[in-house]
Backbone atoms as SQL, in Angstrom:
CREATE TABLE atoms (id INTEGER PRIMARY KEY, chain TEXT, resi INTEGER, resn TEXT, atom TEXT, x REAL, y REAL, z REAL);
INSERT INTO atoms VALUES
  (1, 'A', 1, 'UNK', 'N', 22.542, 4.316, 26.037),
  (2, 'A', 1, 'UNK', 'CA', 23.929, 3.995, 26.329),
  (3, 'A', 1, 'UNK', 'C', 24.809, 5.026, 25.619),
  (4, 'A', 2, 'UNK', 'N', 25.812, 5.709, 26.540),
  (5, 'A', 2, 'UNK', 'CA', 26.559, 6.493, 25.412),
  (6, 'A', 2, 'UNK', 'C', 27.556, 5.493, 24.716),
  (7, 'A', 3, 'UNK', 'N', 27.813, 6.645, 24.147),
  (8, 'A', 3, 'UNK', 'CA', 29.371, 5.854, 22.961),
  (9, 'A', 3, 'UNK', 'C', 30.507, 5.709, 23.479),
  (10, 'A', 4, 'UNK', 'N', 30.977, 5.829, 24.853),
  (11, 'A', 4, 'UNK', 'CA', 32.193, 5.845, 25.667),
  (12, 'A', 4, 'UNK', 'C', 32.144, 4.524, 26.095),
  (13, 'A', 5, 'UNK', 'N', 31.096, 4.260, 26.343),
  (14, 'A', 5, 'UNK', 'CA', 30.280, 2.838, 27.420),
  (15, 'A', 5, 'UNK', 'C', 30.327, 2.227, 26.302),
  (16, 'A', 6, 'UNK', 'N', 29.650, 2.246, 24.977),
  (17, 'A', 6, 'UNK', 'CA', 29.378, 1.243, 23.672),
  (18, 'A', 6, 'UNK', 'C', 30.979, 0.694, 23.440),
  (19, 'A', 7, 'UNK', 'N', 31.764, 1.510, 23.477),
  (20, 'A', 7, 'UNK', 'CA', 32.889, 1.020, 22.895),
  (21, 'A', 7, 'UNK', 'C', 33.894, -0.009, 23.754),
  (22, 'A', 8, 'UNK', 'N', 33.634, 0.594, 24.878),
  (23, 'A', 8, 'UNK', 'CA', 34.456, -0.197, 26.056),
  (24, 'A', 8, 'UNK', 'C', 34.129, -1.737, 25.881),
  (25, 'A', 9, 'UNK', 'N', 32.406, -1.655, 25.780),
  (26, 'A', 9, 'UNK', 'CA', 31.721, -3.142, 25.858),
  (27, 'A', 9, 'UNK', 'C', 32.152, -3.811, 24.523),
  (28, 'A', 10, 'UNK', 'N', 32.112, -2.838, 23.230),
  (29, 'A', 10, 'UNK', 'CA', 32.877, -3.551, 22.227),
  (30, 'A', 10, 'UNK', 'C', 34.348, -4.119, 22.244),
  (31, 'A', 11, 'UNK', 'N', 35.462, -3.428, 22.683),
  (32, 'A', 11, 'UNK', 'CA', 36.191, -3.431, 23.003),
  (33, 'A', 11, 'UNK', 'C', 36.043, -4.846, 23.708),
  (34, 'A', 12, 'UNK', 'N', 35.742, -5.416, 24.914),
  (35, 'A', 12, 'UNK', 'CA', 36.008, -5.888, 26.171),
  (36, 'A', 12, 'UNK', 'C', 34.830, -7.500, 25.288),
  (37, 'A', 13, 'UNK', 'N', 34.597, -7.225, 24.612),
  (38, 'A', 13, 'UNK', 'CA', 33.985, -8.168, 24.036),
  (39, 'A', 13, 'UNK', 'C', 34.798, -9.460, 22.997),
  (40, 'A', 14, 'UNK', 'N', 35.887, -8.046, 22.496),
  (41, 'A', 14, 'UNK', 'CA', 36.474, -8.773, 21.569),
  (42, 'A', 14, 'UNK', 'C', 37.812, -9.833, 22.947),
  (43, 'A', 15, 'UNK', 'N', 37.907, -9.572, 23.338),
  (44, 'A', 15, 'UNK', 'CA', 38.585, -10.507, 24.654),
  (45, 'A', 15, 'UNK', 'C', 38.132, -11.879, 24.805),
  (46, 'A', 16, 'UNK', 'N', 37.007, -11.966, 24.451),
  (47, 'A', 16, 'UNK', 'CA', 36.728, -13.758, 24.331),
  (48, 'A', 16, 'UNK', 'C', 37.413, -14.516, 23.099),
  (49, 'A', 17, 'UNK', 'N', 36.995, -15.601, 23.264),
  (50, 'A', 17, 'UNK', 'CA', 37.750, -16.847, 22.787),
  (51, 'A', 17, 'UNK', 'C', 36.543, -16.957, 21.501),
  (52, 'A', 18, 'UNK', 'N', 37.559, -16.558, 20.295),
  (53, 'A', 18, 'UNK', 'CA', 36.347, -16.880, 18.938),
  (54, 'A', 18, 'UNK', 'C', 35.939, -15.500, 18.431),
  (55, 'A', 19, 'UNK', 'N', 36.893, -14.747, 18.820),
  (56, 'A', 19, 'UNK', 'CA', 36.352, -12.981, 18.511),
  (57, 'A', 19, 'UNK', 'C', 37.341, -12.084, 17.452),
  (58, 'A', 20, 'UNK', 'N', 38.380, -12.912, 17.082),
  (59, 'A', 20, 'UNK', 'CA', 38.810, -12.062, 16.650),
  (60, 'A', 20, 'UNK', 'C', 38.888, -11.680, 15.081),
  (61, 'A', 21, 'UNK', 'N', 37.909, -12.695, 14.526),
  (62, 'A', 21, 'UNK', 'CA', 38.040, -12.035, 13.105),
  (63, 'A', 21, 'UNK', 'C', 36.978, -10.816, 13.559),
  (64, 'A', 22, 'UNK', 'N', 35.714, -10.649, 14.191),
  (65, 'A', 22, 'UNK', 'CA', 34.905, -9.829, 14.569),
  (66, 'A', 22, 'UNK', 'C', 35.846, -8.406, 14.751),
  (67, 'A', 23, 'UNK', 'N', 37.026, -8.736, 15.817),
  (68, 'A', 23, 'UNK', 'CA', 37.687, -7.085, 16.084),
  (69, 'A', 23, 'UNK', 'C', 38.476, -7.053, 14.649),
  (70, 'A', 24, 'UNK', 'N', 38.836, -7.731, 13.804),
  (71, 'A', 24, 'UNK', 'CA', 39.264, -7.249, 12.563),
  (72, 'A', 24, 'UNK', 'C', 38.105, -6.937, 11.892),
  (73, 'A', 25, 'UNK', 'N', 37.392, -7.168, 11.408),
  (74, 'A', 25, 'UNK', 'CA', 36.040, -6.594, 10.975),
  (75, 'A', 25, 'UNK', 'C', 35.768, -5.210, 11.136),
  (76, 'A', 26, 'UNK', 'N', 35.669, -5.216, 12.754),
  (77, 'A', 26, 'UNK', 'CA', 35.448, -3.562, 13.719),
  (78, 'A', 26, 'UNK', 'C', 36.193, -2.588, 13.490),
  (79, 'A', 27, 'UNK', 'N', 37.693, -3.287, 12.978),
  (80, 'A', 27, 'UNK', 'CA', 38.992, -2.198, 12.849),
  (81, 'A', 27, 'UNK', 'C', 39.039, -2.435, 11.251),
  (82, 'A', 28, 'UNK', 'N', 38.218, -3.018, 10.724),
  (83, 'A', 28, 'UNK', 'CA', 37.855, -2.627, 9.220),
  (84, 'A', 28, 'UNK', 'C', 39.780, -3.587, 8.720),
  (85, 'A', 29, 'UNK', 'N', 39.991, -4.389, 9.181),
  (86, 'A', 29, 'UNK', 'CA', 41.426, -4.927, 8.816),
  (87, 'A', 29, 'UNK', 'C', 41.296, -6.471, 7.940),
  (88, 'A', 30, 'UNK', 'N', 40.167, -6.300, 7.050),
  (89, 'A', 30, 'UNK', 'CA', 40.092, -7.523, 6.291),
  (90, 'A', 30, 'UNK', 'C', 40.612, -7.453, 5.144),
  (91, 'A', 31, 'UNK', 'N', 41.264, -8.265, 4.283),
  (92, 'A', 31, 'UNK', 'CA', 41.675, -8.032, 2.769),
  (93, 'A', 31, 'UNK', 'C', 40.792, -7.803, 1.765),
  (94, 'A', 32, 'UNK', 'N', 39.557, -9.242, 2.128),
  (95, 'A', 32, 'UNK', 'CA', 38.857, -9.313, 0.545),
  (96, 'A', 32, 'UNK', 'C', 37.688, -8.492, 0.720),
  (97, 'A', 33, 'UNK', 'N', 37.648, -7.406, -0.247),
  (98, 'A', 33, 'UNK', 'CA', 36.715, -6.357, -0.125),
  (99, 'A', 33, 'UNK', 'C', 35.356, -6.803, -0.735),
  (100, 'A', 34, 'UNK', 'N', 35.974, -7.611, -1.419),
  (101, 'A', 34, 'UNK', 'CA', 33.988, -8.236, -2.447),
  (102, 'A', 34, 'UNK', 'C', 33.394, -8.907, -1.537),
  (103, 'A', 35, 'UNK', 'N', 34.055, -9.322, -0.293),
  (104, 'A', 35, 'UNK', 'CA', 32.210, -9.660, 0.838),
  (105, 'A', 35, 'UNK', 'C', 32.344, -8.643, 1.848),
  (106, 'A', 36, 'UNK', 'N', 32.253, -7.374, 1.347),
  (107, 'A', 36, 'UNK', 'CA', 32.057, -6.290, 2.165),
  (108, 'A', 36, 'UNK', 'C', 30.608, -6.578, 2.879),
  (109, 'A', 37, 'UNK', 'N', 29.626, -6.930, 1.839),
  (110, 'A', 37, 'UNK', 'CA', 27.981, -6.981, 2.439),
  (111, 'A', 37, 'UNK', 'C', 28.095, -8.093, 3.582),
  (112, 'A', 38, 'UNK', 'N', 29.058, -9.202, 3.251),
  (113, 'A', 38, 'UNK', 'CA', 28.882, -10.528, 4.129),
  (114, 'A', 38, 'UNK', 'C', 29.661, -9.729, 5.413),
  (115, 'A', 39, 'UNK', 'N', 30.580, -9.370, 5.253),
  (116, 'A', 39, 'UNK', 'CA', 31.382, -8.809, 6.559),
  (117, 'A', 39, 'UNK', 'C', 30.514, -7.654, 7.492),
  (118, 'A', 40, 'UNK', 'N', 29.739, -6.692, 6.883),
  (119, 'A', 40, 'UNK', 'CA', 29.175, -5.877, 7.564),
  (120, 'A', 40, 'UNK', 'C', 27.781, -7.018, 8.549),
  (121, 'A', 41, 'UNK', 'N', 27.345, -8.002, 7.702),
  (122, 'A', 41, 'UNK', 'CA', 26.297, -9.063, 8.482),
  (123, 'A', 41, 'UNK', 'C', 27.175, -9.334, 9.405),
  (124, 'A', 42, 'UNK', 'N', 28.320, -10.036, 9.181),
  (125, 'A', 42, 'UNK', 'CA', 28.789, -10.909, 10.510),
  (126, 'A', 42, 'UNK', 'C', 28.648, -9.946, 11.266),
  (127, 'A', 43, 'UNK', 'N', 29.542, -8.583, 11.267),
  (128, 'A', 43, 'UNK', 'CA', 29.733, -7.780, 12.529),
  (129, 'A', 43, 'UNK', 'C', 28.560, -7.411, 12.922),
  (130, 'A', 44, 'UNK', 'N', 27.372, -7.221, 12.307),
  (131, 'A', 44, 'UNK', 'CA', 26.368, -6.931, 12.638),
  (132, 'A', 44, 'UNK', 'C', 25.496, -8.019, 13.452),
  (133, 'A', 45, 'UNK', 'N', 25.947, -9.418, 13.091),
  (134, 'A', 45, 'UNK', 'CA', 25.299, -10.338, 14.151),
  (135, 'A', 45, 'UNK', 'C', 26.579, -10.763, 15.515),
  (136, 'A', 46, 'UNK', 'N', 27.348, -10.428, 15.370),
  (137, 'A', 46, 'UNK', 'CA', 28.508, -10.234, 16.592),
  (138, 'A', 46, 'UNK', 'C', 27.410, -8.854, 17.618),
  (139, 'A', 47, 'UNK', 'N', 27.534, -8.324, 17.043),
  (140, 'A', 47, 'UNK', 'CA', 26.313, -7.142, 17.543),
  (141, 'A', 47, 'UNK', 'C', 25.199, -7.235, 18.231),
  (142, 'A', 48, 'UNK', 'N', 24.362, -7.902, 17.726),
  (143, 'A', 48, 'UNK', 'CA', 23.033, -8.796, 18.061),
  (144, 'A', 48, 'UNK', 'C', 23.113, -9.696, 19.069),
  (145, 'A', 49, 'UNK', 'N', 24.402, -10.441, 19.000),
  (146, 'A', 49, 'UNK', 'CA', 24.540, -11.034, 20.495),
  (147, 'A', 49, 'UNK', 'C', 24.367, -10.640, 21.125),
  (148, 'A', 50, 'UNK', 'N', 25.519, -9.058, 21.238),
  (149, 'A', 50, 'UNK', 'CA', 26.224, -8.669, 22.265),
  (150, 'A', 50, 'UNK', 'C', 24.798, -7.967, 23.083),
  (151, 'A', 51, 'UNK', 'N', 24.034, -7.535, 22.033),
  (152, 'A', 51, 'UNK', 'CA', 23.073, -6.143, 22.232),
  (153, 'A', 51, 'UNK', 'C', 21.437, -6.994, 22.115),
  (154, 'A', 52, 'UNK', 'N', 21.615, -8.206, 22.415),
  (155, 'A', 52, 'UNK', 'CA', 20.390, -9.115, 22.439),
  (156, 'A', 52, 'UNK', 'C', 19.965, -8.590, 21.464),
  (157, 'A', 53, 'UNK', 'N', 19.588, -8.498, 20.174),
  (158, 'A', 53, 'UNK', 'CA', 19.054, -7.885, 18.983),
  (159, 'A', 53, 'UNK', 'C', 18.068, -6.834, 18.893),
  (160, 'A', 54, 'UNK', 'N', 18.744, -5.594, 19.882),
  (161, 'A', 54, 'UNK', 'CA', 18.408, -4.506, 19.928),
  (162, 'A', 54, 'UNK', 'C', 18.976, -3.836, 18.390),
  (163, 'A', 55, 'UNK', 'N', 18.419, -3.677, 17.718),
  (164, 'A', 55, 'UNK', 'CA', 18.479, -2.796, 16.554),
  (165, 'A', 55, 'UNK', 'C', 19.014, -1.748, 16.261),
  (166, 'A', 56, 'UNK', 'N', 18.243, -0.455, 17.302),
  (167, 'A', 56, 'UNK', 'CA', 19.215, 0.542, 17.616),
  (168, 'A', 56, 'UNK', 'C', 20.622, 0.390, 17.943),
  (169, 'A', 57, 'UNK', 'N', 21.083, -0.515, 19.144),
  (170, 'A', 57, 'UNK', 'CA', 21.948, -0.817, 19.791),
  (171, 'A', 57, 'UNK', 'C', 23.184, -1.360, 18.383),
  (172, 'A', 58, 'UNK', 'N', 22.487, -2.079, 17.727),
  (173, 'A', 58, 'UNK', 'CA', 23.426, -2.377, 17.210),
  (174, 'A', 58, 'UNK', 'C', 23.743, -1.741, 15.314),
  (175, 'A', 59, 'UNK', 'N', 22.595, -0.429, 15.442),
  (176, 'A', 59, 'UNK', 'CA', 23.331, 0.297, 14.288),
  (177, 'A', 59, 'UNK', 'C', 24.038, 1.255, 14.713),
  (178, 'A', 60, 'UNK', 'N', 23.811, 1.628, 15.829),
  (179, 'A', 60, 'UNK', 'CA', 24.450, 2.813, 16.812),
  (180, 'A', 60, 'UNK', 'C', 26.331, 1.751, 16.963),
  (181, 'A', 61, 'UNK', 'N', 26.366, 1.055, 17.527),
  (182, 'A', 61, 'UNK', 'CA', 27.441, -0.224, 17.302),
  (183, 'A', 61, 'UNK', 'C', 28.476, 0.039, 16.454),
  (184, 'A', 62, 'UNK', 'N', 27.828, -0.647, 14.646),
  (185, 'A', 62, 'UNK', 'CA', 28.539, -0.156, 13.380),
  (186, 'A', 62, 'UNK', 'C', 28.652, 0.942, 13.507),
  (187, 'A', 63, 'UNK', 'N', 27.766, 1.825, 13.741),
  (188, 'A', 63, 'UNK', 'CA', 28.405, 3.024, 13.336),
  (189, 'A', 63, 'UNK', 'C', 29.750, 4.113, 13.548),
  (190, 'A', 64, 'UNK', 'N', 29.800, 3.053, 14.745),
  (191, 'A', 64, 'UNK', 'CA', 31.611, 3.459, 15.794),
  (192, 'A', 64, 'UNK', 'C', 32.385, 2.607, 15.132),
  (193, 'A', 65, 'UNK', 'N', 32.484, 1.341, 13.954),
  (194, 'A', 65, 'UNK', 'CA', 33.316, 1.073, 13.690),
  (195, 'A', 65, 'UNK', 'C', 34.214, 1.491, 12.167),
  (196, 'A', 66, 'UNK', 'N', 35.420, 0.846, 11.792),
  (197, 'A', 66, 'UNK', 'CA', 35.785, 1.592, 11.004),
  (198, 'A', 66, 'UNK', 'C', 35.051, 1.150, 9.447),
  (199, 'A', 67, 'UNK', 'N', 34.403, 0.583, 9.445),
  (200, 'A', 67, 'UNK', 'CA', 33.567, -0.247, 8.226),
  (201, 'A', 67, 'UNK', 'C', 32.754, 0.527, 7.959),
  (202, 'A', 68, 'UNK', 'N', 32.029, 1.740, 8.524),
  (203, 'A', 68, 'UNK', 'CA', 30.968, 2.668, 8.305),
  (204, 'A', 68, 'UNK', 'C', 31.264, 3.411, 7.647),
  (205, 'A', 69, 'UNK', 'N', 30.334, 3.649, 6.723),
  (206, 'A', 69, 'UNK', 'CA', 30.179, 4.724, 5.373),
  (207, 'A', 69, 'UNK', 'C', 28.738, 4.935, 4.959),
  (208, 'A', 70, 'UNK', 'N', 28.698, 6.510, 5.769),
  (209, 'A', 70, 'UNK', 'CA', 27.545, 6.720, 5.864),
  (210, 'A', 70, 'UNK', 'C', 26.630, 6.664, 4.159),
  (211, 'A', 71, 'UNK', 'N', 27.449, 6.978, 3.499),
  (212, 'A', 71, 'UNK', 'CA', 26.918, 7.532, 1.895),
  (213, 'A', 71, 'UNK', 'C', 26.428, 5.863, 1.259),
  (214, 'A', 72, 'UNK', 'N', 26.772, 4.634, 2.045),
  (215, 'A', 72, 'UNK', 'CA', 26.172, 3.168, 1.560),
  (216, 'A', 72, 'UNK', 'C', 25.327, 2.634, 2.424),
  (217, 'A', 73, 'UNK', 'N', 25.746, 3.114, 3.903),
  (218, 'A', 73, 'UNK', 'CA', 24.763, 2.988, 4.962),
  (219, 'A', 73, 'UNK', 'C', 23.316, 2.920, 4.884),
  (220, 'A', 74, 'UNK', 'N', 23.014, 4.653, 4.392),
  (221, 'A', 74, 'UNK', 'CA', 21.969, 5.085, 4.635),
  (222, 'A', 74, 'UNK', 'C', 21.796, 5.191, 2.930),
  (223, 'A', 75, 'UNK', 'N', 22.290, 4.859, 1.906),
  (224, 'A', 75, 'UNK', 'CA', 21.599, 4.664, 0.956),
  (225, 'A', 75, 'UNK', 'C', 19.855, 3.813, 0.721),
  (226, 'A', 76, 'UNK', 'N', 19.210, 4.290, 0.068),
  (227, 'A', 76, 'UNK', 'CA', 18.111, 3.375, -0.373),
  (228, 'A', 76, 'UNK', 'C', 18.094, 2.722, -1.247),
  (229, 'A', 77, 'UNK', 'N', 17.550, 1.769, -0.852),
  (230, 'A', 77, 'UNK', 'CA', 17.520, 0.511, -1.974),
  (231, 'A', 77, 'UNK', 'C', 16.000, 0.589, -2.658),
  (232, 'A', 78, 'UNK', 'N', 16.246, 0.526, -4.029),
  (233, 'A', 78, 'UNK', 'CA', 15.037, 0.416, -4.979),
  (234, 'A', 78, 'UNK', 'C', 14.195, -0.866, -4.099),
  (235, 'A', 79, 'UNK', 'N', 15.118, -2.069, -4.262),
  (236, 'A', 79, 'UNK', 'CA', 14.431, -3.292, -4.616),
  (237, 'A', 79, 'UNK', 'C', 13.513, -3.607, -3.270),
  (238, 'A', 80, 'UNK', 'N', 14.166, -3.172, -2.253),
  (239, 'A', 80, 'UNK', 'CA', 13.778, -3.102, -0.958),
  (240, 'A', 80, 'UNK', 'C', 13.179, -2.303, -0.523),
  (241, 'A', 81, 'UNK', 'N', 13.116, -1.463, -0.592),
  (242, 'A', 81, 'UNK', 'CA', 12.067, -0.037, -0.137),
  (243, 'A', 81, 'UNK', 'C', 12.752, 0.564, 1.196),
  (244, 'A', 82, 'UNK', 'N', 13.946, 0.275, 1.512),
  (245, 'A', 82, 'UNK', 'CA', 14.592, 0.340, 2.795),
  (246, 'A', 82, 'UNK', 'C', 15.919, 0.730, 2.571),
  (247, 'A', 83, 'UNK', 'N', 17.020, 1.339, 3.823),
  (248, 'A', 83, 'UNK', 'CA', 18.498, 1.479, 3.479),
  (249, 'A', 83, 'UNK', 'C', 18.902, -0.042, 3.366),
  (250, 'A', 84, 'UNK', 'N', 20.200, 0.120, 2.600),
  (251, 'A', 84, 'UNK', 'CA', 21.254, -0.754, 3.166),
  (252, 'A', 84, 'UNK', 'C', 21.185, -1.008, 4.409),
  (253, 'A', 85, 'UNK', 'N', 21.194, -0.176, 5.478),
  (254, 'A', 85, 'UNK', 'CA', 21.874, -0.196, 7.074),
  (255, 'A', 85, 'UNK', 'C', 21.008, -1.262, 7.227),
  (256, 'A', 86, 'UNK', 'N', 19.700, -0.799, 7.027),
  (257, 'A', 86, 'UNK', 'CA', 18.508, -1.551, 7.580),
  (258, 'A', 86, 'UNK', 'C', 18.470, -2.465, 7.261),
  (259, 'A', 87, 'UNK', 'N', 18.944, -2.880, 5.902),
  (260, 'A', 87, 'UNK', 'CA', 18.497, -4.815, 5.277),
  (261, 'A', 87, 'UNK', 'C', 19.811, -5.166, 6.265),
  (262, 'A', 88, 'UNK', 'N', 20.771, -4.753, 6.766),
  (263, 'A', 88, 'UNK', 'CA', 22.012, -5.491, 6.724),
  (264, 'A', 88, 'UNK', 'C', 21.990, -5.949, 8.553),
  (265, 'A', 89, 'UNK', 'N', 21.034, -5.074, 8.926),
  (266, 'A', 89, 'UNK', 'CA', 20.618, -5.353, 10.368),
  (267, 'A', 89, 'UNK', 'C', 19.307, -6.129, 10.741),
  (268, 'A', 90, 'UNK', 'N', 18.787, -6.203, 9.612),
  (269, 'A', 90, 'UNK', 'CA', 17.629, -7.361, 9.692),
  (270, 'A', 90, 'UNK', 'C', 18.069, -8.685, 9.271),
  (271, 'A', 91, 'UNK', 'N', 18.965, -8.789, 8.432),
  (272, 'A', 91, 'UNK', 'CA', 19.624, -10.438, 8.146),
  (273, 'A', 91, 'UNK', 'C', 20.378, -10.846, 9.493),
  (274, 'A', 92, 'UNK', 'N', 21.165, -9.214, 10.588),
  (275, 'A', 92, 'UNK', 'CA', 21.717, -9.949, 11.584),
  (276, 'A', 92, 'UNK', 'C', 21.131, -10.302, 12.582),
  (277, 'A', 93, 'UNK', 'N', 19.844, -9.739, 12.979),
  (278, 'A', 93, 'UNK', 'CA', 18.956, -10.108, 13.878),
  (279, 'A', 93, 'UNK', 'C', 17.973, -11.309, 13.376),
  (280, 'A', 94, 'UNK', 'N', 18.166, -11.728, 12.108),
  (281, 'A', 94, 'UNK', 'CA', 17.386, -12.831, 11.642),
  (282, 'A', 94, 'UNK', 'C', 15.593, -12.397, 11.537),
  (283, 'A', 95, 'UNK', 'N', 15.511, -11.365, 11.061),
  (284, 'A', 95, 'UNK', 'CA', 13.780, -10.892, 10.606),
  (285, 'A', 95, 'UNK', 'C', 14.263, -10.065, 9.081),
  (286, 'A', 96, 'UNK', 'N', 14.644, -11.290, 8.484),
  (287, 'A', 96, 'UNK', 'CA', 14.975, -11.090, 7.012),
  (288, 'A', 96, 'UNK', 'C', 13.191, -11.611, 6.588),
  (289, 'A', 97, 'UNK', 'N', 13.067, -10.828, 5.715),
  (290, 'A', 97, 'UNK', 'CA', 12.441, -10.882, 4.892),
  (291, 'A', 97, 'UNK', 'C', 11.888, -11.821, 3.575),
  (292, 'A', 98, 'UNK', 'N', 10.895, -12.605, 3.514),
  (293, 'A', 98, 'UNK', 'CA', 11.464, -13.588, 2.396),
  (294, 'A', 98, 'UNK', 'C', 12.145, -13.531, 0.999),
  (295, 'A', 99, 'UNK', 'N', 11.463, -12.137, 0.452),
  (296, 'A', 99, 'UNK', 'CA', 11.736, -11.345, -0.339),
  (297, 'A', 99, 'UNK', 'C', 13.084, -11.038, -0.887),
  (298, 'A', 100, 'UNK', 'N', 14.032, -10.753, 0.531),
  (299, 'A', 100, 'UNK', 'CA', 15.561, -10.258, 0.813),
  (300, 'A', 100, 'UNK', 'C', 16.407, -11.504, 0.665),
  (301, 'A', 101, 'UNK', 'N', 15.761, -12.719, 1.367),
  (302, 'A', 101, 'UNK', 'CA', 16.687, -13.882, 1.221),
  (303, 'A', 101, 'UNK', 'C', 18.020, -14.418, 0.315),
  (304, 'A', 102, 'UNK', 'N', 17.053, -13.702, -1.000),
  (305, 'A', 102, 'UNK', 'CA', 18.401, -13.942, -2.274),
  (306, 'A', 102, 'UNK', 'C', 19.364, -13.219, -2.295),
  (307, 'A', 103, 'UNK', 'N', 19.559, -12.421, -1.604),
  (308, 'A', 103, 'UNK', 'CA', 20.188, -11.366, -1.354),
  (309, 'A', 103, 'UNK', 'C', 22.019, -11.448, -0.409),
  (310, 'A', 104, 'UNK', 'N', 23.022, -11.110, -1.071),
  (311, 'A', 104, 'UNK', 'CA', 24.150, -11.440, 0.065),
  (312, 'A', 104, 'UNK', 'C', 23.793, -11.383, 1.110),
  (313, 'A', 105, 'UNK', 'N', 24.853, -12.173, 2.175),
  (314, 'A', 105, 'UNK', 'CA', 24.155, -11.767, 3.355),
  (315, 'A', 105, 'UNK', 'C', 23.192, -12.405, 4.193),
  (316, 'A', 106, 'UNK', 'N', 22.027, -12.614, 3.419),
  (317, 'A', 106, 'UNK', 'CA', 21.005, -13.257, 3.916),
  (318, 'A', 106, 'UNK', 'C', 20.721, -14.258, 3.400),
  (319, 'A', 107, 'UNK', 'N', 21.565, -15.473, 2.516),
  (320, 'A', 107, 'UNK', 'CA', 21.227, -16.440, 1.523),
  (321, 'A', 107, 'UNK', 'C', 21.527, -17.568, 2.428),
  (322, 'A', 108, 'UNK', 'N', 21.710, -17.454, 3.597),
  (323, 'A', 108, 'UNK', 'CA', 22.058, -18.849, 4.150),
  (324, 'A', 108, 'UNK', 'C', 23.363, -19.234, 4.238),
  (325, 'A', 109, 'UNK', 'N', 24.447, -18.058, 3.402),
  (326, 'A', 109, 'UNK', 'CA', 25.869, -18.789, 3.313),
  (327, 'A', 109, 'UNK', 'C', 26.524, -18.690, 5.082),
  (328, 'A', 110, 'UNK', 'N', 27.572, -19.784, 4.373),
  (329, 'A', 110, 'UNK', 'CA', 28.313, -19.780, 5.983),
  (330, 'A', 110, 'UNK', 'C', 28.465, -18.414, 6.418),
  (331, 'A', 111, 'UNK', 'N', 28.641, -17.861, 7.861),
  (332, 'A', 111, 'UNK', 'CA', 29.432, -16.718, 7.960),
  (333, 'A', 111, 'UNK', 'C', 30.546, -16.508, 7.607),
  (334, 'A', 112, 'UNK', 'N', 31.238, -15.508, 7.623),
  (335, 'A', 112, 'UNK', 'CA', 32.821, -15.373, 7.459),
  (336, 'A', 112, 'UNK', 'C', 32.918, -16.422, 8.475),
  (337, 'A', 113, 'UNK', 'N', 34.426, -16.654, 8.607),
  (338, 'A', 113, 'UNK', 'CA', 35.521, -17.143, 9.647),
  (339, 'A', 113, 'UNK', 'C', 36.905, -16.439, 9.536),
  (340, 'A', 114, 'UNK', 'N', 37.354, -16.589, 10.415),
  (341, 'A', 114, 'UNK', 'CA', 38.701, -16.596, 10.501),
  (342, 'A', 114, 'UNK', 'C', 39.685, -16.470, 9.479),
  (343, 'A', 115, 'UNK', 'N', 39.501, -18.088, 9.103),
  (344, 'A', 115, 'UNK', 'CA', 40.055, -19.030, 7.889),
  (345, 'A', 115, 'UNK', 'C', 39.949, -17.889, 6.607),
  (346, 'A', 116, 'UNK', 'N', 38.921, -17.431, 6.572),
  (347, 'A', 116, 'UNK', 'CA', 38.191, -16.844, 4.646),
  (348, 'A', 116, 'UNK', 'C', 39.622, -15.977, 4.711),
  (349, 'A', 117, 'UNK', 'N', 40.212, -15.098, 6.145),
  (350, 'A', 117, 'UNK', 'CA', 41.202, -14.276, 6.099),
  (351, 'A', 117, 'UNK', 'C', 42.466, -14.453, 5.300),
  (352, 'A', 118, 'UNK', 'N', 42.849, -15.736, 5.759),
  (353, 'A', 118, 'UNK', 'CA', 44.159, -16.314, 6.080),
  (354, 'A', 118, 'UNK', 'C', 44.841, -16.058, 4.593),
  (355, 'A', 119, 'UNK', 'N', 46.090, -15.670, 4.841),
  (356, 'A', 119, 'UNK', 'CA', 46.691, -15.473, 3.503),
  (357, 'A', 119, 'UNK', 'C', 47.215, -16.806, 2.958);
């Protein structure tokens, strides 16, 4: 899929009913920066919907939005043996690891909402 087509479908996605903390997410327009890890999951399982939990599909995805930074992205993680990108796309496709579980993100907490925004 190119990236002309990826974006449109992102784009045209956020048009449903229940999407829009997701396009604030995408346009990187959230306040509280300390659940950066939780915010990159949600958008990343907004993703997984969209992209039936195509993997590629949906790091190729983040990577068009404004939340991407390649230098945390593609960092490696000691504890994990893996990037960031990668743990943060396996908690959204749900083939977390048991290992990873304790981990933001993947602990079971609610997702963001809306609401977490609200001033």
């Amino acid at each position: 899929m190119d990236q002309k087509r990826m974006i449109r479908l992102i784009e045209d996605s956020f048009r449903e009913r229940g999407t829009a903390l997701f396009r604030r997410l995408y346009h990187n327009e959230t306040q509280r920066r300390e659940e950066a890890e939780q915010g990159d999951v949600s958008l990343c399982r907004h993703f997984a919907k969209l992209f039936n939990g195509d993997a590629a599909l949906i790091e190729a995805a983040f990577k068009t939005s404004a939340r991407f930074d390649r230098a945390v992205w593609d960092q490696n993680e000691l504890f994990s043996g893996t990037t960031y990108g990668a743990r943060v796309i396996e908690c959204a496709i749900g083939k977390t690891p048991e290992r990873w579980k304790f981990l933001q993100g993947c602990s079971g907490r609610k997702p963001l909402a809306d609401a977490d925004f609200r001033s």
